[in-house]
C-alpha positions as CSV (number, residue, x, y, z in Angstrom):
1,X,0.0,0.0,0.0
2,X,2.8,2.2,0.3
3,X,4.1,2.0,-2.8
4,X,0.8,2.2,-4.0
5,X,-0.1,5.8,-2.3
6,X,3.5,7.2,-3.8
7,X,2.9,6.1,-7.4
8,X,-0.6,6.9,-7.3
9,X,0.0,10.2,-5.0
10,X,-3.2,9.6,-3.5
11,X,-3.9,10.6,0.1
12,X,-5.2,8.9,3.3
13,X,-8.5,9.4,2.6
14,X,-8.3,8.0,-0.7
15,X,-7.0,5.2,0.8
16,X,-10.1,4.8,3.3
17,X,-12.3,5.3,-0.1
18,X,-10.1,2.3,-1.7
19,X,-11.2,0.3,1.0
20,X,-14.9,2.1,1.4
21,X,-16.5,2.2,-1.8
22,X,-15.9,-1.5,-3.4
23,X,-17.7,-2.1,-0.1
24,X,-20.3,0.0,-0.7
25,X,-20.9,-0.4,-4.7
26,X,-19.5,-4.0,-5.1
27,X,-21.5,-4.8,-2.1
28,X,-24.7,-3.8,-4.1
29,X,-24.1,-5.6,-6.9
30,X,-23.1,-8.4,-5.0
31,X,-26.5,-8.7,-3.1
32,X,-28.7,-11.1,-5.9
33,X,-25.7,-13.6,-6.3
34,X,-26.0,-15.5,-3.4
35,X,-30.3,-15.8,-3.2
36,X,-30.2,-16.1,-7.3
37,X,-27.2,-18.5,-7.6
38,X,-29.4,-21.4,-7.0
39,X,-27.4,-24.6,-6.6
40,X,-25.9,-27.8,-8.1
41,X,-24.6,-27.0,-11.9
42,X,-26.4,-23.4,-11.9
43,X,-24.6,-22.4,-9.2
44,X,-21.3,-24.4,-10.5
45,X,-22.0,-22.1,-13.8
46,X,-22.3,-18.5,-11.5
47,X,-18.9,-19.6,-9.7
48,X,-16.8,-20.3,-13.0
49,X,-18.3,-17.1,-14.4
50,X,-17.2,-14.9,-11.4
51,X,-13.5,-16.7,-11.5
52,X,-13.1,-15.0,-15.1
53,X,-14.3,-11.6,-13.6
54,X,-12.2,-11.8,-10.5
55,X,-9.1,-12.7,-12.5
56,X,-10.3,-9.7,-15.6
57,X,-10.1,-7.4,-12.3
58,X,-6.7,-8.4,-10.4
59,X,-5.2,-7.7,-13.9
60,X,-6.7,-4.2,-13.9
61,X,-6.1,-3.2,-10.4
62,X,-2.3,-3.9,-11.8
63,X,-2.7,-1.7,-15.1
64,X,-4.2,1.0,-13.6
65,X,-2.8,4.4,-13.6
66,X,-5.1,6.6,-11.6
67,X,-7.4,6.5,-8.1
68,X,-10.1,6.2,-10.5
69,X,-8.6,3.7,-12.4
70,X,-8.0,1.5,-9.1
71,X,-11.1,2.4,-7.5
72,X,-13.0,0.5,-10.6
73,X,-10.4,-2.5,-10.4
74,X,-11.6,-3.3,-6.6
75,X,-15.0,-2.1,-7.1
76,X,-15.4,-5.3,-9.5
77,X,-13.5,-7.2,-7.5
78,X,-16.0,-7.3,-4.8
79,X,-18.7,-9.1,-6.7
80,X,-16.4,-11.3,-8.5
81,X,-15.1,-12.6,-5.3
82,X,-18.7,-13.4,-3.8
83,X,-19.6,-15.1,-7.2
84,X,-16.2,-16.9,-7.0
85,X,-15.3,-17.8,-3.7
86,X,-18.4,-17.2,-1.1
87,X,-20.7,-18.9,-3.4
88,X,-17.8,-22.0,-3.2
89,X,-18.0,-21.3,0.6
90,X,-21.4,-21.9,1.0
91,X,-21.5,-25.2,-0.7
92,X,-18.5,-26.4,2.1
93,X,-20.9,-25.2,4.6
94,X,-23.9,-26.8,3.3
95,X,-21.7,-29.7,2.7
96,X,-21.0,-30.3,6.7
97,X,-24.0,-28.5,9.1
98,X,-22.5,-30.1,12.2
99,X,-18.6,-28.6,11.7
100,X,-19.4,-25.6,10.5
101,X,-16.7,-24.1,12.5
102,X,-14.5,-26.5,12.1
103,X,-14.5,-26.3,8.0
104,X,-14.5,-22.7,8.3
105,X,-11.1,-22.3,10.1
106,X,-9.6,-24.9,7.3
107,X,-11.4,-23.0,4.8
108,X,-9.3,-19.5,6.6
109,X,-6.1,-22.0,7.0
110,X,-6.6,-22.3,3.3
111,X,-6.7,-18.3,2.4
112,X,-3.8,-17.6,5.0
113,X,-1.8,-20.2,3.0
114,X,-2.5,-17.9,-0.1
115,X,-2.1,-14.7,1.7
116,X,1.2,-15.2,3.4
117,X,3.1,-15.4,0.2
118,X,1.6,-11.9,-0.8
119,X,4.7,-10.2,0.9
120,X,7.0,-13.1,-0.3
121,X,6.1,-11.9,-3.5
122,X,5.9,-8.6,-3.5
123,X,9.3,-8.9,-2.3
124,X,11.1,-11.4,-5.0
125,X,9.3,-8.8,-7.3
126,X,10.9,-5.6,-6.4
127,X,13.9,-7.3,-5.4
128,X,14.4,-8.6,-9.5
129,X,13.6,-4.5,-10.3
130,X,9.8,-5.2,-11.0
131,X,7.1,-2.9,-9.7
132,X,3.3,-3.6,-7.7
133,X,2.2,-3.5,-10.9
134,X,4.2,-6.7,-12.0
135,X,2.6,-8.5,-8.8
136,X,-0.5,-7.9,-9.4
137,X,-0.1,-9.4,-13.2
138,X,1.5,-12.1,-12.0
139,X,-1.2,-13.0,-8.6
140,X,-3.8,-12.7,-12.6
141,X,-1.8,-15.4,-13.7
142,X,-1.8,-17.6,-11.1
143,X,-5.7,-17.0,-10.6
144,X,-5.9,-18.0,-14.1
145,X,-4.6,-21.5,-13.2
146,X,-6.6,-21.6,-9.9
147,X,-9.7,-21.1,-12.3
148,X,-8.9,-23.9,-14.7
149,X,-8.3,-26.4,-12.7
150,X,-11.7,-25.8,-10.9
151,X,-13.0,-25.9,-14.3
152,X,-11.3,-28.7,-14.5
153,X,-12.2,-31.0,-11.5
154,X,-14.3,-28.6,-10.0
155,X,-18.2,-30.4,-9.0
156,X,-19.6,-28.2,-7.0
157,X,-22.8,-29.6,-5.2
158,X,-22.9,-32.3,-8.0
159,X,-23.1,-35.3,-5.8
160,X,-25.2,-33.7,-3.1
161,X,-28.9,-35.0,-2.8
162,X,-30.3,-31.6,-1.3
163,X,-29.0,-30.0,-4.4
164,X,-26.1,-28.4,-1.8
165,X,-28.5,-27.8,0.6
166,X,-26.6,-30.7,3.2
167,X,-28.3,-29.7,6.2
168,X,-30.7,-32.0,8.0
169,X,-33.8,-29.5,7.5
170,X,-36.3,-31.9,8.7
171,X,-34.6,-30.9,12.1
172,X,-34.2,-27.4,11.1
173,X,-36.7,-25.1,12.2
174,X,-40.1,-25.0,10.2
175,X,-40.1,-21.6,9.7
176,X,-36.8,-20.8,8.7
177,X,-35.6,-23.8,6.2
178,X,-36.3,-24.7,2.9
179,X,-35.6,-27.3,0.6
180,X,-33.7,-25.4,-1.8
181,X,-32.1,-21.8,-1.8
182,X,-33.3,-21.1,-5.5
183,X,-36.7,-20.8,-3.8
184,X,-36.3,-16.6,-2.7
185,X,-38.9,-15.5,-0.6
186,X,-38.5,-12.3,-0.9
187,X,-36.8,-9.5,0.7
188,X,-39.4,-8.4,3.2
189,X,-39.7,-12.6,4.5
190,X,-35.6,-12.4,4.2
191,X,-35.8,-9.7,6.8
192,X,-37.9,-11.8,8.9
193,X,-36.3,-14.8,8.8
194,X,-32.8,-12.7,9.8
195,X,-34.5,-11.0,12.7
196,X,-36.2,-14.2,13.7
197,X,-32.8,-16.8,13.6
198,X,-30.1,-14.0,15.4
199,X,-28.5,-13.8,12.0
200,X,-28.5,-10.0,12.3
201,X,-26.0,-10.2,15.6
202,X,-23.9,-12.2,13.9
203,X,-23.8,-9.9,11.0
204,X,-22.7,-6.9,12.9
205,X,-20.3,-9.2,14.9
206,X,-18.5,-9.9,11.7
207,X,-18.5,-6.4,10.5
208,X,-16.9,-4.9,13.9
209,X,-14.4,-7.8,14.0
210,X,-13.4,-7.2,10.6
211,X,-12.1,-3.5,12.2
212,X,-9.0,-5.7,13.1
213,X,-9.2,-8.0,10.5
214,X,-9.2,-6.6,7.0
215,X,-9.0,-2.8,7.9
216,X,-6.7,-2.8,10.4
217,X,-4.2,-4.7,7.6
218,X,-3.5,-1.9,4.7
219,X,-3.5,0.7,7.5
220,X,-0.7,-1.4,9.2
221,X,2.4,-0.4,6.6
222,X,1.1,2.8,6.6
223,X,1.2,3.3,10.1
224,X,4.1,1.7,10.7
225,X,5.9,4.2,8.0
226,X,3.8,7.6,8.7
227,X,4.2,7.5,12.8
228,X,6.9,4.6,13.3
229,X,9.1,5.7,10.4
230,X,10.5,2.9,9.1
231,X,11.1,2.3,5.8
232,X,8.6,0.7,3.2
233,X,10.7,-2.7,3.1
234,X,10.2,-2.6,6.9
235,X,6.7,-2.1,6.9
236,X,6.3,-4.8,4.4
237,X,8.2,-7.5,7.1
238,X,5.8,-6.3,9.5
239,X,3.0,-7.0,6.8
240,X,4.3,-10.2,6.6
241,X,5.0,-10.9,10.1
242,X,1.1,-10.5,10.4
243,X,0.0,-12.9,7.5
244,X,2.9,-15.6,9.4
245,X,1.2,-15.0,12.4
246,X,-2.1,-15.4,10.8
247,X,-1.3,-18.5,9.1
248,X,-0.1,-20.1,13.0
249,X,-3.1,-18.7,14.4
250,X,-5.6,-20.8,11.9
251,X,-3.7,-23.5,12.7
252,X,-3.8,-23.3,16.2
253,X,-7.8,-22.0,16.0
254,X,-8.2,-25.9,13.8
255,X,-7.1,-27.5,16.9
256,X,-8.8,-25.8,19.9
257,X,-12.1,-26.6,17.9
258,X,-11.3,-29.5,18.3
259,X,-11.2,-29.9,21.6
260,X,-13.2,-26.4,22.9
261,X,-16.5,-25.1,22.2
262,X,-16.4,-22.4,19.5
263,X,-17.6,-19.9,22.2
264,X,-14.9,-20.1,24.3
265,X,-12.1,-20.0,21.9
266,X,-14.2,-16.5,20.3
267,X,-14.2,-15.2,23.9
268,X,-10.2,-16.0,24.6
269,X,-9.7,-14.1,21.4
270,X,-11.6,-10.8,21.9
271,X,-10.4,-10.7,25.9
272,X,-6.8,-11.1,24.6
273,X,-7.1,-8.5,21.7
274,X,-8.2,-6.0,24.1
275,X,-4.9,-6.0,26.0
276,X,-2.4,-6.6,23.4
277,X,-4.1,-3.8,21.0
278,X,-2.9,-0.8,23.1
279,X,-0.1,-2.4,24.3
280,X,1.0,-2.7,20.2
281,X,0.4,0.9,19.7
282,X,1.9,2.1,23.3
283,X,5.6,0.1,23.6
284,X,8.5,1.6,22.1
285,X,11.1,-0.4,19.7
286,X,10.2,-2.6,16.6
287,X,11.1,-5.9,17.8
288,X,8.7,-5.8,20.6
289,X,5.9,-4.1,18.3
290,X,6.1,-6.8,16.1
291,X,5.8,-9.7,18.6
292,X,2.8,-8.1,20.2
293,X,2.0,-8.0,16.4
294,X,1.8,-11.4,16.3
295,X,0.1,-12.2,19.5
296,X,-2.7,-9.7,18.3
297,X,-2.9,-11.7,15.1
298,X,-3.1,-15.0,17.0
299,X,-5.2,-13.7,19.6
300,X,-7.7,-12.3,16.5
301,X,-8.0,-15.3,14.0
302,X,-10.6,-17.4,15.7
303,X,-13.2,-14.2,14.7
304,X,-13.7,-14.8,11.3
305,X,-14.3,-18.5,11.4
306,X,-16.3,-18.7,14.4
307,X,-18.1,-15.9,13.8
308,X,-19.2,-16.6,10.0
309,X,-19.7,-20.5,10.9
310,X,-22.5,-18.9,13.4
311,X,-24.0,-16.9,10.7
312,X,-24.6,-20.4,8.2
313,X,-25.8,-22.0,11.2
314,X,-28.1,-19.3,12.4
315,X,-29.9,-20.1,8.6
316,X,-30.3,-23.6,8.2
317,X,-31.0,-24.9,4.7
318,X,-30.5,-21.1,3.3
319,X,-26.8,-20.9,2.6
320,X,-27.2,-18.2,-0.1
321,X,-29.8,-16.0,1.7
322,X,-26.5,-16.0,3.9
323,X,-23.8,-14.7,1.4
324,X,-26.1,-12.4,0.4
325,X,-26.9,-11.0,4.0
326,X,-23.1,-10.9,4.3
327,X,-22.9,-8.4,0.9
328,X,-25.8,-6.4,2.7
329,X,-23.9,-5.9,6.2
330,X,-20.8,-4.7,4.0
331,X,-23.0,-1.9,2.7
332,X,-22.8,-0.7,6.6
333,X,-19.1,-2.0,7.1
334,X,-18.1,0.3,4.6
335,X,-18.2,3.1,7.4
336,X,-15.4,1.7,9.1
337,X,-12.5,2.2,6.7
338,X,-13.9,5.8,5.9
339,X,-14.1,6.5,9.5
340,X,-10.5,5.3,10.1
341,X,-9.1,7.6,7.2
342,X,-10.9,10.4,8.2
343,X,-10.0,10.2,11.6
344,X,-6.3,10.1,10.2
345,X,-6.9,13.0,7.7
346,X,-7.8,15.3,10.7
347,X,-5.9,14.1,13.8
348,X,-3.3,12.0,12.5
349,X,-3.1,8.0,12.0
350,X,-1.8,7.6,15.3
351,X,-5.3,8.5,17.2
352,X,-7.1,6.9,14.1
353,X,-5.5,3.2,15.4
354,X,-5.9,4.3,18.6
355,X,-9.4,4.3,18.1
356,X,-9.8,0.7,17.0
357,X,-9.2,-0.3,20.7
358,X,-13.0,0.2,21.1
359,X,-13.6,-3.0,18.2
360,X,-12.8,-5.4,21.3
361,X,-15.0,-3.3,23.7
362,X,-18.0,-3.6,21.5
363,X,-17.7,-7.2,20.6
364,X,-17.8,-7.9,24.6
365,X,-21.4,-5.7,24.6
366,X,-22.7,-7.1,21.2
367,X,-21.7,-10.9,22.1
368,X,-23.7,-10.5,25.8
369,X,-26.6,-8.6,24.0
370,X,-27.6,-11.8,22.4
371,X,-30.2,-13.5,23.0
372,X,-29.1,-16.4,24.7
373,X,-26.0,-14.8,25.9
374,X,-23.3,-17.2,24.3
């Protein structure tokens, strides 16, 4: 991101609007894929469509030679991705209703895998003279590949009876499952059903935790190089000291599900975050910034899994009205990264990470707002 914001010249705020609007606009066009994607080779065809657009859009974010230019690139990117790899998400959920959570920290294990050698790359590129740009081709290319071979091999839902609907809904409740998620009921019945199940909680759950998650991540470098003053190269260790981290902490999350309730490994998390948080932001020296770094990361990977696991299971038998609730609540999650670049624009990014020590607070209040207090 740093090398981004000096080639591009574009300023904090633009960076809060790079993360902001694809939220906001990609999110709207992603809301009819998940309750219109259907299931078995309909939704196989919707995927494989999406994969062509997601790669189409990696390659432009890396040809692009403007904010506007770049803005587009991840504006399509945000749909793409739900066609490509939520809709593939909801089919492992369906596949397995009783490890939900379990599947879903693989299924993060499996993206960390793929994330942690964004800095490797990044740094064998510039290191052999290339630019960003040239890692973005090349991260198109291997999409590319990704995208043929599930073309290749790739059955999604084919062998699954409940058209990819694997839930047991004759123990699901009456009101809220269905048969197939082709059948929509609606928007105004979609609302219902959300209130009704506790889906909505989890929904703002995931979009406060993602604060610390996805937001917190590109603001990181820049941080790090704006207040810390290190240099780029720095920063981009510490980027990749997080995505290390991240990669331990799925494996780690993998096994305490399989020994601890998914509850109690989400509550560990949050109660750990909220110490080591400020203690990243207050201690002095690099070295002991980045192992708090890494502690935080750990102490953080359980949310997204847990969390998102909760929302499939809070809507039995509806795995699509699910990813598209999820594009919904990102219309609203949007505010977050604008709120943290504005907050840097006018008081400096010190005070604007500073003010993510709350995310930890509110998960605490939202989590014992629920209804039945898990």
């Amino acid at each position: 991101m740093p090398l981004i914001r000096h080639d591009l010249g574009l300023s904090y705020l633009q960076i809060g609007l790079l993360a902001a609007v694809p939220l906001v606009v990609g999110g709207i066009l992603e809301l009819p894929v998940g309750i219109t994607s259907g299931a078995g080779p309909r939704r196989r065809r919707v995927i494989l469509s999406g994969g062509l657009v997601f790669i189409a859009s990696i390659l432009a974010a890396g040809l692009a030679t403007s904010f506007a230019g770049l803005l587009i690139a991840f504006t399509i990117f945000f749909p793409a991705s739900g066609m490509f790899v939520s809709l593939t998400q909801a089919a492992l959920m369906d596949s397995a209703p009783d490890r939900r959570a379990q599947y879903m920290a693989r299924w993060t294990l499996a993206g960390s895998i793929g994330a942690v050698t964004g800095p490797v790359l990044v740094a064998v590129v510039l290191g052999a003279g290339g630019t960003w740009r040239l890692a973005f081709v090349l991260i198109a290319g291997l999409s590319a590949g990704a995208w043929y071979a599930v073309a290749r091999t790739g059955r999604v839902d084919k062998t699954n009876p409940q058209h990819g609907n694997g839930a047991d809904l004759s123990s699901a409740d009456p009101e809220n499952a269905v048969q197939d998620d082709a059948a929509w009921p609606g928007w105004r019945a979609a609302g219902s059903i959300a209130r009704r199940s506790g889906a909505l909680r989890w929904l703002l759950l995931l979009e406060v935790a993602n604060l610390l998650l996805d937001v917190l991540t590109p603001f990181l470098a820049l941080y790090l190089v704006a207040v810390e003053h290190v240099a780029p190269s720095v920063a981009a260790l510490a980027v990749a000291v997080r995505l290390g981290a991240g990669l331990v902490g799925d494996v780690i999350v993998i096994r305490a599900l399989a020994r601890l309730s998914a509850g109690r490994v989400l509550r560990a998390g949050v109660w750990a975050a909220l110490v080591l948080l400020p203690a990243f932001l207050l201690v002095p020296g690099l070295g002991l910034k980045l192992v708090l770094l890494a502690a935080l990361t750990i102490a953080t990977a359980p949310w997204y899994p847990v969390l998102q696991a909760e929302l499939y299971s809070s809507l039995p038998g509806r795995s699509g009205l699910a990813v598209s609730l999820t594009s919904a609540s990102g219309l609203f999650g949007a505010l977050g990264p604008i709120a943290v670049g504005l907050l840097a624009e006018r008081f400096g990014l010190s005070w604007a990470m500073g003010a993510l020590c709350i995310v930890p607070v509110l998960m605490l209040v939202i989590r014992a707002g629920g209804r039945d207090g898990s």
